[in-house]
C-alpha positions, 0 to 999 in steps of 0.5 A: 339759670342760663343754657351755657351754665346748665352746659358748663354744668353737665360737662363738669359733672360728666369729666368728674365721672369719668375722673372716678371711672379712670382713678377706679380702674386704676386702682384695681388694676394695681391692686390685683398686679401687687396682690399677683406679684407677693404671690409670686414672692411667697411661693419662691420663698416657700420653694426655696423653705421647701414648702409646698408652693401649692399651697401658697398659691391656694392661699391667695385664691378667692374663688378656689378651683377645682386645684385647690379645692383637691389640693386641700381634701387630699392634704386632710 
C-alpha cells in the first residue's frame, strides 16, 4: 500500500466521522425542538379544556423537578 492510498484512506475515514457527528447533532437537535414544540401544543389545548397545564408539562419531563415531583405528592 502506497502513502497517498493510506492518505486518501484516513481523510475518507475521518470526513465519514465527522458526516455522522453532523447528521447525529442534527437529529438530536431536531428531535428535542419537536418533542418542545407538541409540549407547547398540548399545554394550550389542555389550557384552552381547562386542564391543568401542569400536569402536561410534567408529563413530558424525563428528569422531574422538584415542580413536578411536589405537583404529583400534592395531587395524591
Amino acid at each position: 500500500m502506497s502513502e497517498s492510498t493510506k492518505n486518501f484512506d484516513l481523510i475518507t475515514v475521518v470526513v465519514c466521522l465527522a458526516i455522522v457527528i453532523v447528521a447525529m447533532i442534527a437529529g438530536i437537535t431536531v428531535y428535542n425542538m419537536n418533542d418542545r414544540n407538541n409540549m407547547a401544543k398540548n399545554i394550550e389545548a389542555a389550557i384552552a379544556k381547562g386542564m391543568d397545564p401542569l400536569a402536561v408539562k410534567c408529563s413530558y419531563e424525563t428528569h422531574p423537578g422538584a415542580i413536578c415531583i411536589t405537583y404529583a405528592a400534592v395531587r395524591k
